[in-house]
C-alpha positions as CSV (number, residue, x, y, z in Angstrom):
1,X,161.7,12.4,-59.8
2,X,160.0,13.8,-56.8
3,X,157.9,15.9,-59.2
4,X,156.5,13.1,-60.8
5,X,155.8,11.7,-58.1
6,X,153.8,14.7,-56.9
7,X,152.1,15.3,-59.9
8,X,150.6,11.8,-60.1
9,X,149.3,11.8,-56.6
10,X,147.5,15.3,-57.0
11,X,145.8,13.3,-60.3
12,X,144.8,10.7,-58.3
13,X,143.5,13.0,-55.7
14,X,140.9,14.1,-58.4
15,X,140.5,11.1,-59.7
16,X,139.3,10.0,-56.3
17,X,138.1,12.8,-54.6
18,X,136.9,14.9,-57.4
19,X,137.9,18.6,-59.4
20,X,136.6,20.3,-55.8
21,X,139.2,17.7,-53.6
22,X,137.3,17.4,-50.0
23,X,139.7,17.8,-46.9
24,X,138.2,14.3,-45.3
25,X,139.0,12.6,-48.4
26,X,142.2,14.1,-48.7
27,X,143.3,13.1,-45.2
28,X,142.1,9.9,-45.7
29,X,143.7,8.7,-49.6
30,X,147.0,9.8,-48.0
31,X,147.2,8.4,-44.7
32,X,146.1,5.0,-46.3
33,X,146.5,5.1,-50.0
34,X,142.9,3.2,-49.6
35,X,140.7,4.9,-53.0
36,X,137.8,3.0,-51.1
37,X,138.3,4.4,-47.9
38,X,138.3,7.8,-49.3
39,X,135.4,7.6,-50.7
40,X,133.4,6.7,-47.4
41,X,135.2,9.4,-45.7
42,X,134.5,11.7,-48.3
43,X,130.6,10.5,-47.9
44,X,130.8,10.4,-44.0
45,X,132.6,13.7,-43.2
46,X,132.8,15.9,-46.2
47,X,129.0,15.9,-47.3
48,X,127.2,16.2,-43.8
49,X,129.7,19.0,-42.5
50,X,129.0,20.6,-46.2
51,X,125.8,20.2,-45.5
52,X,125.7,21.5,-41.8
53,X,127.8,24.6,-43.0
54,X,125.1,25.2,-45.6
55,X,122.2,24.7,-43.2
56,X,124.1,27.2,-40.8
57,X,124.4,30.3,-43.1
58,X,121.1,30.0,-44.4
59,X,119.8,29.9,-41.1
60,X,121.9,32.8,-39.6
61,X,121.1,34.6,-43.1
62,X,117.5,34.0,-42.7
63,X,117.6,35.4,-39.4
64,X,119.4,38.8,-40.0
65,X,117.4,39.4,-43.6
66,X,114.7,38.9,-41.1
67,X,115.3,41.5,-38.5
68,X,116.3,44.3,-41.7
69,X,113.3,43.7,-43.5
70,X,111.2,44.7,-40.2
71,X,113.4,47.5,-39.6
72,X,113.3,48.5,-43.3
73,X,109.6,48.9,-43.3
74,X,109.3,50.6,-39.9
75,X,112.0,53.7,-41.4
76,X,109.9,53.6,-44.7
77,X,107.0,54.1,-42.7
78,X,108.1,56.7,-40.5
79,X,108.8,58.8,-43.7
80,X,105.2,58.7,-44.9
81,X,102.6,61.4,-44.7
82,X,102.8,63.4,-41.5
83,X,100.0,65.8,-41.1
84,X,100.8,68.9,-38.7
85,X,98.4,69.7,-36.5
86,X,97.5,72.5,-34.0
87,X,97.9,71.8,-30.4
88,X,94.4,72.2,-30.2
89,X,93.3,69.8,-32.7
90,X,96.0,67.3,-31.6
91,X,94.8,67.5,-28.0
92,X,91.1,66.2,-29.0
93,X,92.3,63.7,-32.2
94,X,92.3,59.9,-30.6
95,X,96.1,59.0,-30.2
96,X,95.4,56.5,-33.2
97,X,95.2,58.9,-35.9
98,X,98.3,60.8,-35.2
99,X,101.7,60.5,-37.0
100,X,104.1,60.8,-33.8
101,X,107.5,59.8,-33.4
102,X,106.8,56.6,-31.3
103,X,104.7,53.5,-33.9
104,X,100.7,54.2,-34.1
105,X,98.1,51.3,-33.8
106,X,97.4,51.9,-37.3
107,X,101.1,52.0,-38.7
108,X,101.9,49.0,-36.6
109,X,98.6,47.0,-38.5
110,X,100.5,47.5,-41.9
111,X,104.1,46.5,-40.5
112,X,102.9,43.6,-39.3
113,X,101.0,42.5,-42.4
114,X,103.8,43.7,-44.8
115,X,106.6,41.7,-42.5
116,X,104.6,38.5,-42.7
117,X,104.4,38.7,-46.1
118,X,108.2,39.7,-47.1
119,X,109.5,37.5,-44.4
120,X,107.8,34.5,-46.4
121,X,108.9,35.2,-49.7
122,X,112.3,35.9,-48.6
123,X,112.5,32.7,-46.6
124,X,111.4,30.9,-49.2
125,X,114.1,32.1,-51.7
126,X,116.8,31.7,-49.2
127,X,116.1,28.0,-48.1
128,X,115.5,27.0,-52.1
129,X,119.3,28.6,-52.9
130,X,120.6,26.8,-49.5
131,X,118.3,23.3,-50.7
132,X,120.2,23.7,-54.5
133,X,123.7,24.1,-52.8
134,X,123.0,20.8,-50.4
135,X,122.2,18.7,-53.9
136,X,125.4,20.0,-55.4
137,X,127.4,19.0,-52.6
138,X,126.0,15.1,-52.6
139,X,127.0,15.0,-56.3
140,X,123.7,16.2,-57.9
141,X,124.5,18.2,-60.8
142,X,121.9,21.0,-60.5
143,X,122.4,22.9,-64.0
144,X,119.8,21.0,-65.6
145,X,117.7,22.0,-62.3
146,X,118.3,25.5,-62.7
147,X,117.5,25.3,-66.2
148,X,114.4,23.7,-65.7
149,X,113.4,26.3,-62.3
150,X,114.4,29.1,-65.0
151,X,112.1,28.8,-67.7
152,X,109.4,27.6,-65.4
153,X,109.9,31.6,-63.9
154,X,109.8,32.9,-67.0
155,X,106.8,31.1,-67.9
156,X,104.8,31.9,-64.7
157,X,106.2,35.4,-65.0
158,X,104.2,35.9,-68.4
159,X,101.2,34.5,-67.5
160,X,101.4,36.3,-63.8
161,X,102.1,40.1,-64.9
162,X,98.6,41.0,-63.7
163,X,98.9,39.2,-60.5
164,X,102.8,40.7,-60.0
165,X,101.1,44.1,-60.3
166,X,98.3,43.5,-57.9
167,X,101.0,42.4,-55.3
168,X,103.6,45.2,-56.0
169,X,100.8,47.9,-55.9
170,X,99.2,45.8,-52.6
171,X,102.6,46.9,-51.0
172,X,102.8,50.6,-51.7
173,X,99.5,50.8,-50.6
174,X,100.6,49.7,-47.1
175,X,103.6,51.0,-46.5
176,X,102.3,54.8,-48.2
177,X,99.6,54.1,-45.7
178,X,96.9,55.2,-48.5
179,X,94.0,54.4,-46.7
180,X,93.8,51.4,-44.3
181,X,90.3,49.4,-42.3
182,X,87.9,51.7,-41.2
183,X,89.1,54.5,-44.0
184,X,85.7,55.7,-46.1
185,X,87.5,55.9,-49.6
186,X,86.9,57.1,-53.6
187,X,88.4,54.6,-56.0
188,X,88.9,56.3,-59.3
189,X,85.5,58.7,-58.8
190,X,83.6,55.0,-59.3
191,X,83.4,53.3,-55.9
192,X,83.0,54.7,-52.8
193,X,82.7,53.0,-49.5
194,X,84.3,51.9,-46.0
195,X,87.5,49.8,-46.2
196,X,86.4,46.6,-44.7
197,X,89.7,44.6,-45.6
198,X,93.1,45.6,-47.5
199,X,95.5,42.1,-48.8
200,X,98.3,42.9,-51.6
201,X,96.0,41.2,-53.7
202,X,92.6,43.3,-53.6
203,X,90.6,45.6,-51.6
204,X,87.3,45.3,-50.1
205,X,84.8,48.1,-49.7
206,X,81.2,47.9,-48.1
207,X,79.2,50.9,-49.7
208,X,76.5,52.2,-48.1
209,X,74.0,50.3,-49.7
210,X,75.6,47.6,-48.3
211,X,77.0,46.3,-51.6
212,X,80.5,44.7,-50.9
213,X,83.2,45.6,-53.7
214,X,86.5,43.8,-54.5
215,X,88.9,45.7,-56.5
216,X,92.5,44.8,-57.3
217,X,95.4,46.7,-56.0
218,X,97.0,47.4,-59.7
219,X,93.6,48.6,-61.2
220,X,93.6,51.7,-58.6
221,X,94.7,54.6,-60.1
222,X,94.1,57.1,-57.5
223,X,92.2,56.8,-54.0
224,X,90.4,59.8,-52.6
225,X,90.7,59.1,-48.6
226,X,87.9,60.9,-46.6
227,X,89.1,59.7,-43.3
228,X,92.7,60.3,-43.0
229,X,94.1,61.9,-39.6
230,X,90.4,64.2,-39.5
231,X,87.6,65.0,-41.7
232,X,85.4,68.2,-42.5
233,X,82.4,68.9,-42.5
234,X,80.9,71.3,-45.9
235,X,77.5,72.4,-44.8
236,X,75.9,74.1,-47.6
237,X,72.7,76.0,-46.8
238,X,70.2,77.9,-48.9
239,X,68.2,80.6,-47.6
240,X,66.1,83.5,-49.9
241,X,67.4,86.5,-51.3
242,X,65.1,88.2,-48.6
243,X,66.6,87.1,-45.5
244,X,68.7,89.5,-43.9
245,X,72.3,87.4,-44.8
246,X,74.0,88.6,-41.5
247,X,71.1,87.0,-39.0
248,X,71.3,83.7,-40.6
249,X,75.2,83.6,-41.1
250,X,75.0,84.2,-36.8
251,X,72.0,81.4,-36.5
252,X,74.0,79.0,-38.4
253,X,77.5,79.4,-36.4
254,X,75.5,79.6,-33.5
255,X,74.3,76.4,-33.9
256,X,77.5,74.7,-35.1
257,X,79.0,76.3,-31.7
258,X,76.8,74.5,-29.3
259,X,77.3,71.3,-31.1
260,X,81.0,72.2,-30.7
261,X,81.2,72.2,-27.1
262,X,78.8,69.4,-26.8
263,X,80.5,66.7,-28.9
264,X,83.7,65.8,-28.4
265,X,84.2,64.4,-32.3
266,X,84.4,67.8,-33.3
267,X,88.2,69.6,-33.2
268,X,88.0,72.7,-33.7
269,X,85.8,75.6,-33.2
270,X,83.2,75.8,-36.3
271,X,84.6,77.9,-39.3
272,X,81.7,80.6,-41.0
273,X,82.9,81.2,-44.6
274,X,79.7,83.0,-45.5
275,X,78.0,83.5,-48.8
276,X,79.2,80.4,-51.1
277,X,77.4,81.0,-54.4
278,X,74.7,83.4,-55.7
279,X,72.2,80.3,-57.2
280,X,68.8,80.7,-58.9
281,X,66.5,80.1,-55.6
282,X,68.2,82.0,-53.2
283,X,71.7,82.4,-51.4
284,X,73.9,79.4,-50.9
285,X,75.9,80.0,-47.3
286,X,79.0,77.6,-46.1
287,X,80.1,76.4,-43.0
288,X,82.9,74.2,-42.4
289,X,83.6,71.9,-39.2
290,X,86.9,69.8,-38.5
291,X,86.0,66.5,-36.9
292,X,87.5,63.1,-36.2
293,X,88.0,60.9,-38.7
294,X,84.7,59.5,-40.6
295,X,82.8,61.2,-38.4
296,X,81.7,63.9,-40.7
297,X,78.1,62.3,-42.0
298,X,77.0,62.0,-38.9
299,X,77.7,65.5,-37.0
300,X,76.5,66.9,-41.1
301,X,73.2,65.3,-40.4
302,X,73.1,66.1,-37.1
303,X,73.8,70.1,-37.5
304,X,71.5,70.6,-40.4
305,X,68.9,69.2,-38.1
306,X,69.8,72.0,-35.6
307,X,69.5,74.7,-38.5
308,X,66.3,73.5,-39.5
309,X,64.9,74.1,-35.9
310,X,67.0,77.4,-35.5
311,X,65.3,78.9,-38.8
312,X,62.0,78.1,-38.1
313,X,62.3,80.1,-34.6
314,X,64.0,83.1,-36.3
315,X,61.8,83.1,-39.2
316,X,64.4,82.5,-42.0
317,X,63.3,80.9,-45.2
318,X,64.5,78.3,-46.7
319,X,63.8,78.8,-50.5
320,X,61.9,76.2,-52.8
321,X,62.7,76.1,-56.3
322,X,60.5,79.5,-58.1
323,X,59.7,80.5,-61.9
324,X,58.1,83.1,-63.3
325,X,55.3,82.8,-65.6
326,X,54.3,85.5,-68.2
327,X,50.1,84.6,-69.0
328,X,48.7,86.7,-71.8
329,X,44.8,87.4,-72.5
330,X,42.9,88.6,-75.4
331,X,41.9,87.2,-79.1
332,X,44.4,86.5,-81.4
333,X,45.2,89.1,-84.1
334,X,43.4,88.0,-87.6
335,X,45.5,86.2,-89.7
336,X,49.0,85.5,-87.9
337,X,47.8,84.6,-84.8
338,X,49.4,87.0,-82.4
339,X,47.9,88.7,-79.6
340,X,47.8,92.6,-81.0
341,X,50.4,94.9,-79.1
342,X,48.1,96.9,-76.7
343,X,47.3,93.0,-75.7
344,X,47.1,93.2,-71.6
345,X,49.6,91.0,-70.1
346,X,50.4,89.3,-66.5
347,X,53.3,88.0,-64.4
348,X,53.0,85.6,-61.7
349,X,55.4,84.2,-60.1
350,X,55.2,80.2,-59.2
C-alpha cells in the first residue's frame, strides 16, 4: 500500500511540476498538496533562480574565454617570424621593428585588433546559447528555434563562403604578422604599394601614384614585404668596358661609406659585391646597403646622386647605349645588285 501511494504522488509531481520536477515546486505540492500553489512557486522561485544560474555561467564563461583568447593570440604571436640580427644591426634598428621577448608596438597593433574581433564573435555565441537555455527554462520549447537558427546558418553559410574566406585569411594575416601599416608590399607581382589599412575583410594600399587599392584578404596568394624588420638597398651601376673596374668599385664604396656614417637609417657598413653582369654597353657593378625599414628608395636615390658627382670628378664614364654600323661605298655589281668584292668598306661606331 505504501507503494501505491508513492507511485501516485511522484505522477502527480509531473503532472504538476513537469518531466524536469523543480525543487520550489516540489517543496511547495508537498508541504500543501496546493497544484495551484505549486505552480506560482514553480514560476516565482524555480525560473528566476534558473535564470540567475544561467546568466551567472555565461557571464563567468564569457569572462575566462575572454582572458584565453588574449593569451592565445599573444603565444601564437610570439612564435611568428623572428629575424636574428647582429648586435650591430640591432643596436641601430628602432626598438619597433625588433622581435624581442617582451610585446613590440607593432605586435601589440595586431593583438589588439584580433582580440576585439574574437572577443565579439565569441560573446555573441555564448550569450545566444545562454538566451536559448533562459526560453527553455520559462517553458519555451526551443527545437523549432534551433531548427529555424540552423538552416538560416546553413543558408548564410552558402551564400557567405567568399566572405568566410576573406575573414579567416584576414586573421592569419595578423597574427603571421605578414605585413602590417606602414609595410611597402607586392600582392601577387600585380599591386605594389604602402599598407595604409589592414581589416579581416580587405587590404588597402596607396601606390605611388597615389592610386588607393582595395584587395580582399582571400584573393592574396602570396605578399612580397619590402619592409619587414630592415630593407636593402641593390645599387646597380654601369660604367664602360674602359674604366679601370678597381677605381670605380673604390669610388662607389667610398661613397656609400660616407653616407654610412652620416645617416643613421643605414645599419650596417656598405657591402661591395663588384662586377654584377657583363651587359652590352658596358660593366654592370653592385653594391648593397642594409637600412631601416622602407627606407631604401630614399638612401638609393640619394647615393646614386653621390656616384654621379664622384664619377664626374674621377673621370669614370658612365656608358650610353652604342652600335656599330658597317657603311659600304661603290656601284652595284651589274645584274644582281651587289657591291663587287674588292668593294671598300667602313665601320663606325654610333
Amino acid at each position: 500500500m505504501p507503494f501505491l501511494l508513492a507511485q501516485i504522488s511522484e505522477e502527480r509531481l509531473m503532472r504538476v511540476c513537469g518531466e524536469e520536477t523543480a525543487p520550489g515546486c516540489r517543496a511547495a505540492l508537498e508541504a500543501t498538496g496546493n497544484a495551484q500553489f505549486a505552480q506560482a512557486a514553480k514560476w516565482l522561485l524555480d525560473a528566476p533562480l534558473t535564470i540567475l544560474l544561467i546568466v551567472v555561467v555565461a557571464w563567468v564563461a564569457n569572462r575566462l574565454t575572454r582572458r584565453m583568447i588574449k593569451r592565445g593570440l599573444r603565444h601564437l604571436s610570439s612564435g611568428g617570424l623572428r629575424e636574428r640580427l647582429g648586435s650591430s644591426v640591432r643596436r641601430r634598428t628602432p626598438e619597433a621593428f625588433l622581435e624581442t621577448g617582451e610585446t613590440s608596438m607593432r605586435g601589440e597593433q595586431r593583438i589588439e585588433a584580433l582580440t576585439s574581433v574574437l572577443r565579439s564573435a565569441t560573446t555573441f555565441a555564448i550569450w545566444l546559447i545562454a538566451g536559448f537555455m533562459i526560453l527553455g527554462a520559462v517553458g519555451v520549447n526551443i527545437a523549432p528555434l534551433l531548427a529555424g537558427a540552423g538552416i538560416l546558418g546553413v543558408a548564410l553559410g552558402f551564400g557567405s563562403q567568399k566572405l568566410v574566406q576573406d575573414f579567416l585569411s584576414g586573421m592569419f594575416i595578423l597574427v603571421e604578422d605578414q605585413y602590417g601599416v606602414g609595410d611597402v608590399v607586392d600582392l601577387d607581382l600585380e599591386t605594389v604599394g604602402t599598407v595604409e589599412a589592414v581589416s579581416l575583410r580587405t587590404t588597402r594600399l596607396r601606390s605611388v601614384d597615389g592610386t588607393v587599392w582595395h584587395v580582399p584578404n582571400g584573393e592574396i596568394r602570396r605578399v612580397g614585404n619590402k619592409s619587414q624588420h630592415w630593407s636593402r638597398v641593390l645599387m646597380d651601376v654601369e660604367v664602360a668596358y674602359e674604366s679601370d673596374i678597381g677605381h670605380a668599385k673604390a669610388v662607389m664604396k667610398t661613397a656609400a661609406d660616407e653616407m654610412w656614417r652620416e645617416d643613421t637609417d643605414i645599419l650596417e657598413e656598405p657591402d661591395m659585391w663588384g662586377v654584377q653582369n657583363l651587359n652590352p654597353n658596358g660593366v654592370l657593378l653592385r653594391l648593397t646597403i642594409k637600412t631601416t625599414p622602407s627606407q631604401q628608395f630614399r638612401i638609393s636615390r640619394s647615393l646614386l646622386e653621390r656616384i654621379k658627382g664622384r664619377f664626374d670628378t674621377e673621370g669614370i664614364e658612365i656608358p650610353f647605349p652604342q652600335q656599330t654600323v658597317w657603311h659600304r661605298e661603290g656601284p652595284p655589281a651589274e645584274g644582281n645588285g651587289h657591291a663587287p668584292a674588292h668593294d671598300a668598306s667602313a665601320r663606325r661606331t654610333v
